[in-house]
MOPAC internal coordinates of N, CA, C and O (Angstrom, degrees):
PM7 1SCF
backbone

  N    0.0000 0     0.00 0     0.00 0    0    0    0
  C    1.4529 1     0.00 0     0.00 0    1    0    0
  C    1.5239 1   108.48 1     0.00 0    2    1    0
  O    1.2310 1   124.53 1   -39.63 1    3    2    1
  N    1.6120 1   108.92 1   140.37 1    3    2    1
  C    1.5985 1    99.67 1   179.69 1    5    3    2
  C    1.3970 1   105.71 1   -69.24 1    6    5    3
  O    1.2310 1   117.80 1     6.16 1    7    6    5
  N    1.4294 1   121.79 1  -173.84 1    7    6    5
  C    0.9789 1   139.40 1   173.67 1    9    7    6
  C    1.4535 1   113.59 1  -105.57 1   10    9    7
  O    1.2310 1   122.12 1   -59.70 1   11   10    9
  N    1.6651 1   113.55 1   120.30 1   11   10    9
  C    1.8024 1   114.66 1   175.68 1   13   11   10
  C    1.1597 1   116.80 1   -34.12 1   14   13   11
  O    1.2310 1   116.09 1   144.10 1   15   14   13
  N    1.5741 1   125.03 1   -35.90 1   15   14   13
  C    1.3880 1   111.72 1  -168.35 1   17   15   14
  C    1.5486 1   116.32 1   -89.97 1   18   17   15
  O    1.2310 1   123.30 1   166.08 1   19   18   17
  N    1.4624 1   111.28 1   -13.92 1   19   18   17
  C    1.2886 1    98.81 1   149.52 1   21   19   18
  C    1.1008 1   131.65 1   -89.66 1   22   21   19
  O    1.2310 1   120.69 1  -164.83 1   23   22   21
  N    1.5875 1   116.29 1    15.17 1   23   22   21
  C    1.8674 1   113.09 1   176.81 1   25   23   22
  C    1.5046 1   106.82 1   -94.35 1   26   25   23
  O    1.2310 1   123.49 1   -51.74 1   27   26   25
  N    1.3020 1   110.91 1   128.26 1   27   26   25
  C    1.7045 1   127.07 1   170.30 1   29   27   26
  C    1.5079 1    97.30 1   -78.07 1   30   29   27
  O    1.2310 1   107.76 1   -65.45 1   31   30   29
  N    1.1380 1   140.45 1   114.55 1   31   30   29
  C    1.6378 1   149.60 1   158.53 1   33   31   30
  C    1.5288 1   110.39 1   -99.71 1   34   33   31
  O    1.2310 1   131.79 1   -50.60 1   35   34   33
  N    1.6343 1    94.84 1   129.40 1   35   34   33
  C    1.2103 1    93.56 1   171.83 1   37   35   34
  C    2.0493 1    96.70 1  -117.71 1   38   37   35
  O    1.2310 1   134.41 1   -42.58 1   39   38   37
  N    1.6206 1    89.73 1   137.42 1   39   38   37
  C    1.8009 1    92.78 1   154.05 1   41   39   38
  C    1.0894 1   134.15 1   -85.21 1   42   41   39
  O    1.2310 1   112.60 1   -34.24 1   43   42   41
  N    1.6613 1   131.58 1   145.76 1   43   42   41
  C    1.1838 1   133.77 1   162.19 1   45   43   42
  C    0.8190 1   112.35 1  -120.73 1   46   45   43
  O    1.2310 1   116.76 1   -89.81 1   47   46   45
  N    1.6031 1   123.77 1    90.19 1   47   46   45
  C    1.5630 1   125.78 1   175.75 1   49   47   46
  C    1.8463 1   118.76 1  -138.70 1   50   49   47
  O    1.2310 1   118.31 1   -64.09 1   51   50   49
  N    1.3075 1   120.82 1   115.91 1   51   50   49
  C    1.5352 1   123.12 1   176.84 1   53   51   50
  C    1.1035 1   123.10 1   -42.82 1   54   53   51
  O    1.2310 1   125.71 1   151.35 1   55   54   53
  N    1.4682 1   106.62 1   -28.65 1   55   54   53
  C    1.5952 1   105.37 1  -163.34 1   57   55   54
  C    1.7021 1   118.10 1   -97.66 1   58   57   55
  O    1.2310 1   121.79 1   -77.41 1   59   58   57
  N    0.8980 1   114.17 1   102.59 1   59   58   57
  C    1.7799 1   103.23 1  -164.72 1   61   59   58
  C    1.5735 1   130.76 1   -43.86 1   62   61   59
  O    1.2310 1   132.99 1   127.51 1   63   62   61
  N    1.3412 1    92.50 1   -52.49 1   63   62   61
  C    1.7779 1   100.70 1   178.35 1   65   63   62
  C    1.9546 1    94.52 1   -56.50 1   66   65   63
  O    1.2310 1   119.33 1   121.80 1   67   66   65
  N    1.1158 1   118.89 1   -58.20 1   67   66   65
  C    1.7031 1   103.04 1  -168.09 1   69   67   66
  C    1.4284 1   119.74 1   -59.70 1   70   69   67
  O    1.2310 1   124.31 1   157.41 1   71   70   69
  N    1.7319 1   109.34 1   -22.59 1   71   70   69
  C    1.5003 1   100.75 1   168.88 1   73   71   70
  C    1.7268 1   116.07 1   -87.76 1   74   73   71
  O    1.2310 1   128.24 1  -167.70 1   75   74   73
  N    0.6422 1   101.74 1    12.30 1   75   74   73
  C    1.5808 1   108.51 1  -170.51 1   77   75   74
  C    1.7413 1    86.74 1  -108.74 1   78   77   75
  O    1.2310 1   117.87 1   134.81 1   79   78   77
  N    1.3500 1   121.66 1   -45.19 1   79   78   77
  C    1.1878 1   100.04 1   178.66 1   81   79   78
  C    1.7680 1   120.73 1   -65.50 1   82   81   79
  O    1.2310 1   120.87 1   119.36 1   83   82   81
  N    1.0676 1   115.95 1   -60.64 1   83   82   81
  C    1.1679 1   152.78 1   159.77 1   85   83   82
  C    1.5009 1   114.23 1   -15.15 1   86   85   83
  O    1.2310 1   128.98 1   141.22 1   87   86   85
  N    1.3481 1   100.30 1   -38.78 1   87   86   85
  C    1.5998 1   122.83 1   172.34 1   89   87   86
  C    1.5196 1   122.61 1   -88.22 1   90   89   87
  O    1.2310 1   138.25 1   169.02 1   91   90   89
  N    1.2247 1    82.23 1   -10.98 1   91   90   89
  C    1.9809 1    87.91 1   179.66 1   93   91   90
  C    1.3916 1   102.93 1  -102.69 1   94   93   91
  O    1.2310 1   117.50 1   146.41 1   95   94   93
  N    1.6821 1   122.36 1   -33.59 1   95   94   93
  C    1.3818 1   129.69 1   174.94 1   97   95   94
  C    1.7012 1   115.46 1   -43.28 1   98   97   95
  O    1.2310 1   130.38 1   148.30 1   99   98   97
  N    1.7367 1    97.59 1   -31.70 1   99   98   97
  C    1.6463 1   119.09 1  -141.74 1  101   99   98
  C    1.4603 1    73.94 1   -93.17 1  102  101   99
  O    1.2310 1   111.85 1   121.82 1  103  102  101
  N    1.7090 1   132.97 1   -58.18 1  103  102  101
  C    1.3179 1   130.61 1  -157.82 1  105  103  102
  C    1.4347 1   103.25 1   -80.82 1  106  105  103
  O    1.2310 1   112.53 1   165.05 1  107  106  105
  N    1.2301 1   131.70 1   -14.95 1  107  106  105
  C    1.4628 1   135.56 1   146.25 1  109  107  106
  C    1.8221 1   123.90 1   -32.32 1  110  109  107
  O    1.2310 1   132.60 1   108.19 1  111  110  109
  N    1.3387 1    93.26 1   -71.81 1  111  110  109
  C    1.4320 1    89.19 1   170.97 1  113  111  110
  C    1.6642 1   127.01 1   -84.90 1  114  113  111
  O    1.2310 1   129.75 1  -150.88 1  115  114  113
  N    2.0175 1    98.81 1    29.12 1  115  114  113
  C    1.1837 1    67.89 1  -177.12 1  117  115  114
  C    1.6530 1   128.56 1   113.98 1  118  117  115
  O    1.2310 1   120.60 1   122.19 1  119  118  117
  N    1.3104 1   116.46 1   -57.81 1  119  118  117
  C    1.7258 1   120.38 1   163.67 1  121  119  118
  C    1.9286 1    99.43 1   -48.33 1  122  121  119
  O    1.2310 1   135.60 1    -6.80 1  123  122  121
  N    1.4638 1    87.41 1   173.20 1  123  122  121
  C    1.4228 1   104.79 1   163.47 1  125  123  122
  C    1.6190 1   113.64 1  -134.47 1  126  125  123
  O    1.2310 1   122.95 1   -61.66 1  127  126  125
  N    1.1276 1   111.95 1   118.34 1  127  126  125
  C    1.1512 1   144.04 1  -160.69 1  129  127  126
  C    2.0334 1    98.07 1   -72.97 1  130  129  127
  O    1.2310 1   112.79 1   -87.58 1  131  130  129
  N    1.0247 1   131.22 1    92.42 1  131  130  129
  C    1.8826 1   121.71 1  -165.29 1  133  131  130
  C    1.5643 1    92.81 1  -109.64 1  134  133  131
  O    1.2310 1   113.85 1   177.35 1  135  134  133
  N    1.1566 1   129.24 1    -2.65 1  135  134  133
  C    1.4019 1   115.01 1   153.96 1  137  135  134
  C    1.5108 1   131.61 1   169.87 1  138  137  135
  O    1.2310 1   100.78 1   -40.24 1  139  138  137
  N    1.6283 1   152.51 1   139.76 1  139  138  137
  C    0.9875 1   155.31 1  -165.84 1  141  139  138
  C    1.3397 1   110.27 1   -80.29 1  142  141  139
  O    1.2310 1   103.69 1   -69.45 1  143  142  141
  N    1.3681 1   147.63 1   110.55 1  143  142  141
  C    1.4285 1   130.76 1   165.20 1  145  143  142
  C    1.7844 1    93.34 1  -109.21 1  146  145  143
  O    1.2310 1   127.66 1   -25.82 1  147  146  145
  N    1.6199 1   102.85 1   154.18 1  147  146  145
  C    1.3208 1   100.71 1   169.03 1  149  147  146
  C    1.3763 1   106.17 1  -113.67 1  150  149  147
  O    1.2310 1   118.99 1   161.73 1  151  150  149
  N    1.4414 1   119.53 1   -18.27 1  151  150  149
  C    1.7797 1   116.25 1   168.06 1  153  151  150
  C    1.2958 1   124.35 1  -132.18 1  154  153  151
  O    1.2310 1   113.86 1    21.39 1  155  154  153
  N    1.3994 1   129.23 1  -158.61 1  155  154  153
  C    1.5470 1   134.62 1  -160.02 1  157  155  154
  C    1.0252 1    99.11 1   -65.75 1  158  157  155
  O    1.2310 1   118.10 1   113.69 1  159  158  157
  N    1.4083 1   121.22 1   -66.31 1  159  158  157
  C    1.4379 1   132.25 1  -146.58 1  161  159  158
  C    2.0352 1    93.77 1   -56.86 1  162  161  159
  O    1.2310 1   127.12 1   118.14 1  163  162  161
  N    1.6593 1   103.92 1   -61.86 1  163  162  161
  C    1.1130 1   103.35 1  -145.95 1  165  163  162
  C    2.0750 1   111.09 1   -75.98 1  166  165  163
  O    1.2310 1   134.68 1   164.96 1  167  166  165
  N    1.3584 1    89.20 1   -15.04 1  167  166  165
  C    1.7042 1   102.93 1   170.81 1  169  167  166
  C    1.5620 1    90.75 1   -74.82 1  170  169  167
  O    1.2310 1   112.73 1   135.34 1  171  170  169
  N    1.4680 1   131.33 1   -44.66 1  171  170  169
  C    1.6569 1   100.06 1  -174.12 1  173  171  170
  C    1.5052 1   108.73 1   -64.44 1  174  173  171
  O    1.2310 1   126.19 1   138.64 1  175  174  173
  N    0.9476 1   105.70 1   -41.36 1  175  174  173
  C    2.1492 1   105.69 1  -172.07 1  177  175  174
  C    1.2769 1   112.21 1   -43.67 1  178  177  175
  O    1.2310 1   126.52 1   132.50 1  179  178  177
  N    1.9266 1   105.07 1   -47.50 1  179  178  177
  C    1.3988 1    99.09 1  -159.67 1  181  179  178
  C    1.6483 1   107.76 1   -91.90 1  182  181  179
  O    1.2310 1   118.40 1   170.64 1  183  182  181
  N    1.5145 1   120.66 1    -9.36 1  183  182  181
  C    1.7048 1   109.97 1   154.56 1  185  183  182
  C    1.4802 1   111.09 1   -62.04 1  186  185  183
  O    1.2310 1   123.52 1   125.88 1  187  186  185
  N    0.9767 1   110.86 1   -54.12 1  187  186  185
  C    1.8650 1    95.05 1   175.36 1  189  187  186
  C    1.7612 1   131.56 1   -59.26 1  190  189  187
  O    1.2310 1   124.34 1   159.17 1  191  190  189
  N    1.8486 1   109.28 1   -20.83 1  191  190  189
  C    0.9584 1    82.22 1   171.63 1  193  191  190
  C    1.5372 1   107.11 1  -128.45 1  194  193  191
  O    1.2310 1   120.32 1  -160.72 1  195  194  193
  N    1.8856 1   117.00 1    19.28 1  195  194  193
  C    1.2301 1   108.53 1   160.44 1  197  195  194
  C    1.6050 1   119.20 1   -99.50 1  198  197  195
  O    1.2310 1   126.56 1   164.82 1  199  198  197
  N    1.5697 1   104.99 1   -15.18 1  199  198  197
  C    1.5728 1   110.03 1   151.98 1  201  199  198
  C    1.8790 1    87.13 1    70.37 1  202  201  199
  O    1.2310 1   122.94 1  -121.29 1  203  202  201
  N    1.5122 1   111.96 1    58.71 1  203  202  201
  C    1.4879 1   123.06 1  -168.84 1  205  203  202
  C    2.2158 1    97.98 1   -80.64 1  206  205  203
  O    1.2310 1   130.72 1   -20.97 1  207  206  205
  N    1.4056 1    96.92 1   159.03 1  207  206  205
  C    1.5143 1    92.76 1  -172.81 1  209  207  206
  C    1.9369 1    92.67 1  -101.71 1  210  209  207
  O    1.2310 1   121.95 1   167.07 1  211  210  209
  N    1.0646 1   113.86 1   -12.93 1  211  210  209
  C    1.3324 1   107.52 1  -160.26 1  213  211  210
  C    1.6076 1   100.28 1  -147.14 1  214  213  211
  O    1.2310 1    94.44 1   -35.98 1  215  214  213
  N    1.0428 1   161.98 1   144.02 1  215  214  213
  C    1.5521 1   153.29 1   154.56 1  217  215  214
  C    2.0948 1   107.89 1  -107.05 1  218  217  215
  O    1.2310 1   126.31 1   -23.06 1  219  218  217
  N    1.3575 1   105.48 1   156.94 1  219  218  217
  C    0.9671 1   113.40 1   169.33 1  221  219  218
  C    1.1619 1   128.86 1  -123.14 1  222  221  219
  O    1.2310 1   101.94 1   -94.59 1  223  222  221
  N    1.2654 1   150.60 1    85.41 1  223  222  221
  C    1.6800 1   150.22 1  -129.20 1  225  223  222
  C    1.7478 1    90.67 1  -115.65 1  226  225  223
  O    1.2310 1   136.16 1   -31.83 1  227  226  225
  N    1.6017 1    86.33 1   148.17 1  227  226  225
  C    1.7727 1   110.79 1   168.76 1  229  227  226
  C    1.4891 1    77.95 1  -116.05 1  230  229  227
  O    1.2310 1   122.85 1   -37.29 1  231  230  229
  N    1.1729 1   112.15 1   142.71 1  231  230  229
  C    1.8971 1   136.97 1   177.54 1  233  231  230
  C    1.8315 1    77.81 1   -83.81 1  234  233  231
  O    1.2310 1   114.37 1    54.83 1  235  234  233
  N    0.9268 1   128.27 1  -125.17 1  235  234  233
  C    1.5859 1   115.47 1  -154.60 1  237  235  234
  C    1.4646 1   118.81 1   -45.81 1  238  237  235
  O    1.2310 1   131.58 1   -38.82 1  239  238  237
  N    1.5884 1    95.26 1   141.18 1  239  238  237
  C    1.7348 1    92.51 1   179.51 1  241  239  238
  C    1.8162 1    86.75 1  -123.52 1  242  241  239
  O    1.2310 1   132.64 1    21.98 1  243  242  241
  N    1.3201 1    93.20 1  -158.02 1  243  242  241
  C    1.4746 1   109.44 1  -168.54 1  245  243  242
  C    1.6749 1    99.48 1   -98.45 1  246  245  243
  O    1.2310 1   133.83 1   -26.51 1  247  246  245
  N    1.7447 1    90.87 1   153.49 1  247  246  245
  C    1.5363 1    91.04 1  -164.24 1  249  247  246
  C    1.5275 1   133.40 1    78.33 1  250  249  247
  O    1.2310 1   131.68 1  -162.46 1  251  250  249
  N    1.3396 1    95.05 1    17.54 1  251  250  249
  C    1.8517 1   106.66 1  -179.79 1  253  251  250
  C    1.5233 1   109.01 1    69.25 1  254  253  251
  O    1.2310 1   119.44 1   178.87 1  255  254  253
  N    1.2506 1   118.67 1    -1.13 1  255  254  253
  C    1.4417 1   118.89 1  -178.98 1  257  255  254
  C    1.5918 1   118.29 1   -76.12 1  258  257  255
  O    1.2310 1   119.43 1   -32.68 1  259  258  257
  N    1.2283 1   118.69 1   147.32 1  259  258  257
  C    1.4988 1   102.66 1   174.80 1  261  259  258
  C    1.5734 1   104.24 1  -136.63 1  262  261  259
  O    1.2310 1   112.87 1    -8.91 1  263  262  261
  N    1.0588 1   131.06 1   171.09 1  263  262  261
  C    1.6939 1   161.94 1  -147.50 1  265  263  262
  C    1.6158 1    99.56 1   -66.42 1  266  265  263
  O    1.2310 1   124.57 1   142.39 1  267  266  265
  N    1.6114 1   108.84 1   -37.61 1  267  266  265
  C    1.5844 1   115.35 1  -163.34 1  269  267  266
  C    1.7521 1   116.34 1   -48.15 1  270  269  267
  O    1.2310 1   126.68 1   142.52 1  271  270  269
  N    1.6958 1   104.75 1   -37.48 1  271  270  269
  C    2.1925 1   102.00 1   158.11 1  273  271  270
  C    1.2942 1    89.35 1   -25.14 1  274  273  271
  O    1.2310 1   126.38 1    96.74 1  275  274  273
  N    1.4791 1   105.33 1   -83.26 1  275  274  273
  C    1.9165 1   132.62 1  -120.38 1  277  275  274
  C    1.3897 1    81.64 1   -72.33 1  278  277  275
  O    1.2310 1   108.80 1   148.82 1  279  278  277
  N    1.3537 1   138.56 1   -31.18 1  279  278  277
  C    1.1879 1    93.34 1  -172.08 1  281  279  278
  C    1.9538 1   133.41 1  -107.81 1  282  281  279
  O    1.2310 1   144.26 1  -170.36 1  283  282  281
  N    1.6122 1    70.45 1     9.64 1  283  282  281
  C    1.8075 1    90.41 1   166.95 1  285  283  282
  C    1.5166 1   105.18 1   -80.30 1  286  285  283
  O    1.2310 1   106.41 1   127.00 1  287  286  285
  N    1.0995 1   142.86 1   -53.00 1  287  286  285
  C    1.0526 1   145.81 1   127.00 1  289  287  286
  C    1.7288 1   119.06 1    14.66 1  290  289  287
  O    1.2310 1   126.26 1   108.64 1  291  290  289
  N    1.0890 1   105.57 1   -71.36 1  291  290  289
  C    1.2549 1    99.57 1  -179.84 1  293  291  290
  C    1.2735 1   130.02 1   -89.89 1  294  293  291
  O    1.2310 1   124.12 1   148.37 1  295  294  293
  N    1.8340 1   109.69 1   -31.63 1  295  294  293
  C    1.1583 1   117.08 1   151.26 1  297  295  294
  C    1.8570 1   120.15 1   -44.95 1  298  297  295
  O    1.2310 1   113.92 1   140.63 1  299  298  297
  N    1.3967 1   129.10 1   -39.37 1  299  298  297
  C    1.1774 1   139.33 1   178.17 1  301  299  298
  C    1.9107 1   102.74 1   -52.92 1  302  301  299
  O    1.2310 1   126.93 1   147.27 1  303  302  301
  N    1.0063 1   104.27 1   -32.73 1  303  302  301
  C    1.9645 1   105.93 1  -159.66 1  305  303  302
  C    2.1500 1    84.53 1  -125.27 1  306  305  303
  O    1.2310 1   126.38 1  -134.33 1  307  306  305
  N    1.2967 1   105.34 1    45.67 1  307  306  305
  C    1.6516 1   105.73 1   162.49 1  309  307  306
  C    1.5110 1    97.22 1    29.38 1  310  309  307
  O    1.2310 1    99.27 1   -68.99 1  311  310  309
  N    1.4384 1   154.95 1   111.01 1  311  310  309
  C    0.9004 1   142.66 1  -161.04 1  313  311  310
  C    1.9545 1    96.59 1   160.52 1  314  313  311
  O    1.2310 1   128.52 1   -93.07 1  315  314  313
  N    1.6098 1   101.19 1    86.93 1  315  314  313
  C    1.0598 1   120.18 1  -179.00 1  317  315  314
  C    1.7755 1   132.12 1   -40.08 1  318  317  315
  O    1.2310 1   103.47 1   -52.35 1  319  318  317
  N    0.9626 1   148.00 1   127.65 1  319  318  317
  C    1.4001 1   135.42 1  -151.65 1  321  319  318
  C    2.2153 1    95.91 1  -170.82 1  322  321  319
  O    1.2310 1   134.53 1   -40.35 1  323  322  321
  N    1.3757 1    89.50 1   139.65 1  323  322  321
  C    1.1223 1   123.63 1  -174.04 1  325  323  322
  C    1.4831 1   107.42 1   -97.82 1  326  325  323
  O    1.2310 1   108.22 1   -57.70 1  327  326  325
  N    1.4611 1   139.62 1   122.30 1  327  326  325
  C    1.4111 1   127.34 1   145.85 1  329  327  326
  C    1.3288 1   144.52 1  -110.07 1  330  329  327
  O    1.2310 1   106.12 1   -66.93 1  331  330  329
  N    1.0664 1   143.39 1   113.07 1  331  330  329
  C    1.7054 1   148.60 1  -147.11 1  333  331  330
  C    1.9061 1   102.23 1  -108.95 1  334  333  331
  O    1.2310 1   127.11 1   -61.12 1  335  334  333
  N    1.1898 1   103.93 1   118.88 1  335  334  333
  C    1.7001 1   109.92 1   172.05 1  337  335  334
  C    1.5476 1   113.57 1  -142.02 1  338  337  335
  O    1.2310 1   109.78 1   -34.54 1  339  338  337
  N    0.8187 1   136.78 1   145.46 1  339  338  337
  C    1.3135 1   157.66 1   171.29 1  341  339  338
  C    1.6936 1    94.07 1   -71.46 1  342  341  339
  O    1.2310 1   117.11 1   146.14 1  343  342  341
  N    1.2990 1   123.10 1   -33.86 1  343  342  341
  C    1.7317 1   108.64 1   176.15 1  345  343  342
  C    1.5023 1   112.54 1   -69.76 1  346  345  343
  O    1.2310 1   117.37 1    -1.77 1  347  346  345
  N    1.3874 1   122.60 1   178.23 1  347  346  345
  C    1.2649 1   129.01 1   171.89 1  349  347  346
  C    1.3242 1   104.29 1   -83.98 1  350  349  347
  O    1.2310 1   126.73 1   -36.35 1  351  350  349
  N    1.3550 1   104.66 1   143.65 1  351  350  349
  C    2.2591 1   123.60 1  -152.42 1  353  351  350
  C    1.3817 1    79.82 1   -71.61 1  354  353  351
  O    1.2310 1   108.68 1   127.06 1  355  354  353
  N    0.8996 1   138.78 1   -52.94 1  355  354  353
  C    1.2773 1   140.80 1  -158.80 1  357  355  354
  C    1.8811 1   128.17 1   -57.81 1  358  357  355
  O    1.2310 1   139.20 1   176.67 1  359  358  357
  N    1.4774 1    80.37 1    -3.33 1  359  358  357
  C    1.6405 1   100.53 1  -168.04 1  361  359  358
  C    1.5106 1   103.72 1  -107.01 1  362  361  359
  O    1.2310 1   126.43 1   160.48 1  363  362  361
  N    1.2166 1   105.24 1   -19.52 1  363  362  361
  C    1.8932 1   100.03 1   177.68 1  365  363  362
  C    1.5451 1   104.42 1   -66.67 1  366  365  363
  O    1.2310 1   146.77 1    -6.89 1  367  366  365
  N    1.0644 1    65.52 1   173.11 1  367  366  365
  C    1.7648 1    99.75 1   176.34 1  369  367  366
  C    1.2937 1   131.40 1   -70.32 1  370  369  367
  O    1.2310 1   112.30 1   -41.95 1  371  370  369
  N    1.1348 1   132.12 1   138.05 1  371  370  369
  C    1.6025 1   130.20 1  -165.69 1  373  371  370
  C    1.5019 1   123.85 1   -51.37 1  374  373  371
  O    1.2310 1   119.63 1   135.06 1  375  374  373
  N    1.5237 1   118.31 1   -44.94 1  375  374  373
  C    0.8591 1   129.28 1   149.11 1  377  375  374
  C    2.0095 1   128.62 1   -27.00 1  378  377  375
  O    1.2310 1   122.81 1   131.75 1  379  378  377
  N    1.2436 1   112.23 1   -48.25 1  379  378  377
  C    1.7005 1   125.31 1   166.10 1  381  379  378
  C    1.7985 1   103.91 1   -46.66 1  382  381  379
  O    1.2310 1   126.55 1   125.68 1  383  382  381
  N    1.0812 1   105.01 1   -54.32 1  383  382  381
  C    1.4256 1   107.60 1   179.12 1  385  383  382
  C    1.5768 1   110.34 1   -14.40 1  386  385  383
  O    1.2310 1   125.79 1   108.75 1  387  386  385
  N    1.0507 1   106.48 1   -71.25 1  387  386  385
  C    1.7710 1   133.57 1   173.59 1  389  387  386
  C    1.6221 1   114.65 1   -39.25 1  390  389  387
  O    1.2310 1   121.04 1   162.69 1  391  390  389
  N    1.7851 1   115.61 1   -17.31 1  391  390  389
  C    1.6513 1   126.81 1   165.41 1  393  391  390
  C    1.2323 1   118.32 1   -91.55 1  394  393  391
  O    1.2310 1   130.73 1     3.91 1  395  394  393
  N    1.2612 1    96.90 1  -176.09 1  395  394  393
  C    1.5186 1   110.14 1   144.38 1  397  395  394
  C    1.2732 1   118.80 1  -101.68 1  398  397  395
  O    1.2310 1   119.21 1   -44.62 1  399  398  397
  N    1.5284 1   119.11 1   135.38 1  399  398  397
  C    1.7943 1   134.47 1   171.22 1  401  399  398
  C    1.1558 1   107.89 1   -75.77 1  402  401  399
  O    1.2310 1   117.37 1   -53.18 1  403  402  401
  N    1.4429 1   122.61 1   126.82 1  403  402  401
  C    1.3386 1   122.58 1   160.40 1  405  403  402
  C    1.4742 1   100.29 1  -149.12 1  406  405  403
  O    1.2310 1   133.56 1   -44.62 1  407  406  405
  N    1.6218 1    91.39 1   135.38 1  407  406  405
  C    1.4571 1   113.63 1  -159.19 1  409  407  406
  C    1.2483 1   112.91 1   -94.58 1  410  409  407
  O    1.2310 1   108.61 1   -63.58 1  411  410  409
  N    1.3403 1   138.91 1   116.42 1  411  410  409
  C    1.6037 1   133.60 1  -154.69 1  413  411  410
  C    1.4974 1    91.71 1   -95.68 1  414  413  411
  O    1.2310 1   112.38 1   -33.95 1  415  414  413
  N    1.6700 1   131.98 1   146.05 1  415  414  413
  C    1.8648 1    89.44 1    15.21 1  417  415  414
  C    2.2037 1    86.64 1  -103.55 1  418  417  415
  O    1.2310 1   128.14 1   -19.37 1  419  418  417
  N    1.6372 1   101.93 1   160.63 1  419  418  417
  C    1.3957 1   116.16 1  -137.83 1  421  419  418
  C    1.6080 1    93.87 1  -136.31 1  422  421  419
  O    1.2310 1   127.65 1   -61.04 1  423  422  421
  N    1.5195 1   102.89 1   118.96 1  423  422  421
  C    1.7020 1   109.40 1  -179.84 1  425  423  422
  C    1.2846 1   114.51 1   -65.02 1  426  425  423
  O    1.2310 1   118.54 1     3.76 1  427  426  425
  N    1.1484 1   120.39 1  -176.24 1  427  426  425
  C    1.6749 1   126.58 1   174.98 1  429  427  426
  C    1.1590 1   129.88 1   -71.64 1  430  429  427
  O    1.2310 1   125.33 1   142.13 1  431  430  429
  N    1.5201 1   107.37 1   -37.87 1  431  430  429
  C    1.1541 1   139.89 1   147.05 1  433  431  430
  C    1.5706 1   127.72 1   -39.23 1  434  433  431
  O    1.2310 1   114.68 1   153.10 1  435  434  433
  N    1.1832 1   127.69 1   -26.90 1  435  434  433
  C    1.5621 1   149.12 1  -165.61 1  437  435  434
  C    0.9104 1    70.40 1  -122.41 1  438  437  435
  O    1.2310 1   101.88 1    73.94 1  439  438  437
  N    1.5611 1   150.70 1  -106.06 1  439  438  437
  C    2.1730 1   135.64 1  -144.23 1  441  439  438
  C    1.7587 1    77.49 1   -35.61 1  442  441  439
  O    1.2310 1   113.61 1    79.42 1  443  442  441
  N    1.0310 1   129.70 1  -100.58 1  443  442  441
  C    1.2318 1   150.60 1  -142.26 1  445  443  442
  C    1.6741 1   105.85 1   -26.97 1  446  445  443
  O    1.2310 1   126.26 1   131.54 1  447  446  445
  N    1.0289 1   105.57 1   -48.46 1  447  446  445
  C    1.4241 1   115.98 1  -179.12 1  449  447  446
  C    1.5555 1   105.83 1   -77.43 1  450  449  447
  O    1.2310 1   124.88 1   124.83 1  451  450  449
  N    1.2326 1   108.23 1   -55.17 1  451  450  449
  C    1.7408 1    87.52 1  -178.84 1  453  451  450
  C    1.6293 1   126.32 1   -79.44 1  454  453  451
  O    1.2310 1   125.11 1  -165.23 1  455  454  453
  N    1.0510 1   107.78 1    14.77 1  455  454  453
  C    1.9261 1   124.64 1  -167.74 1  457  455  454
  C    2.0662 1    87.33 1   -95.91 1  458  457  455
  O    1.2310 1   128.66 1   152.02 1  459  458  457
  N    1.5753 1   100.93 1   -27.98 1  459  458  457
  C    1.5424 1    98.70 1  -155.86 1  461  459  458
  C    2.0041 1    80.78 1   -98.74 1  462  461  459
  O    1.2310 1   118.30 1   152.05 1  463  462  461
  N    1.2300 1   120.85 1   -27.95 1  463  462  461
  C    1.7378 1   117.23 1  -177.16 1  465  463  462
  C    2.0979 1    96.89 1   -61.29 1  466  465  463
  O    1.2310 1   126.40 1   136.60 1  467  466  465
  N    1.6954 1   105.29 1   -43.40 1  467  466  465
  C    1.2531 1    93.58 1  -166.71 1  469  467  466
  C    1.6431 1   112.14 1   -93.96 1  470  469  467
  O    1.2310 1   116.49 1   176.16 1  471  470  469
  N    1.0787 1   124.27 1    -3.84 1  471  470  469
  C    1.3743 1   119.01 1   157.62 1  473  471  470
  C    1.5921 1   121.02 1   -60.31 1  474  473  471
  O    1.2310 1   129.98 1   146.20 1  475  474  473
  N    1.5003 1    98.36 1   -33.80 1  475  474  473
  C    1.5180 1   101.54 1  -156.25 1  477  475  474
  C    1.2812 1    84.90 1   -78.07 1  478  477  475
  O    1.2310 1   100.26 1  -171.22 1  479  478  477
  N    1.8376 1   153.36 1     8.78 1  479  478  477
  C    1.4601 1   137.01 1  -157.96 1  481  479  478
  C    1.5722 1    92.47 1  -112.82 1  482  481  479
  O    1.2310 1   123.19 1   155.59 1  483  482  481
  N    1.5268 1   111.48 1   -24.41 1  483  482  481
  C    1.9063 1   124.76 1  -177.00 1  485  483  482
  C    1.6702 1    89.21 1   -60.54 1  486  485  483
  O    1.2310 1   120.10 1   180.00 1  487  486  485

């Protein structure tokens, strides 16, 4: 398994207070956090130019938009990624297949465990 402190994570989350939380959890254990996007456009820019080792997606973003780009996208360039929704896992999109599911709202224990399911795929 790599090691957090060499994983660059990027977030994709609309809601500020949860990425801000979420981001301190991540710099807790350790990751490095290379940037916040809250939608499509700006999560595609910043994989190309923060070149993230791992991503973390909220399935809804702002603007009715949801994660399914970003995560073809990342799935396309092998590039491990996590997704968190309040819907039932079972309802995403085909594309998710290719993450990890995590079903909000989601203990520390569950980040913890699935941060260590998607390292172990690097």
């Amino acid at each position: 398994m790599a090691l957090p402190e060499a994983t660059r994570v990027l977030i994709v989350e609309n809601d500020e207070l949860n990425a801000m939380l979420l981001q301190l959890q991540l710099e807790g254990a350790g990751f490095a956090v290379v940037g916040v996007a809250g939608g499509v456009a700006d999560a595609l820019q910043m994989i190309d130019e923060m070149q993230p080792q791992l991503a973390f997606l909220d399935y809804w973003l702002s603007r009715s938009e949801t994660s399914a780009p970003i995560a073809e996208q990342l799935k396309q360039r092998g590039i491990p990624f996590l997704v968190a929704t309040g819907m039932d896992i079972s309802q995403l999109p085909p594309v998710f297949d290719a993450g990890i599911k995590l079903s909000k709202p989601y203990t520390g224990a569950d980040l913890s465990q699935a941060l260590a399911q998607s390292l172990a795929t690097t």
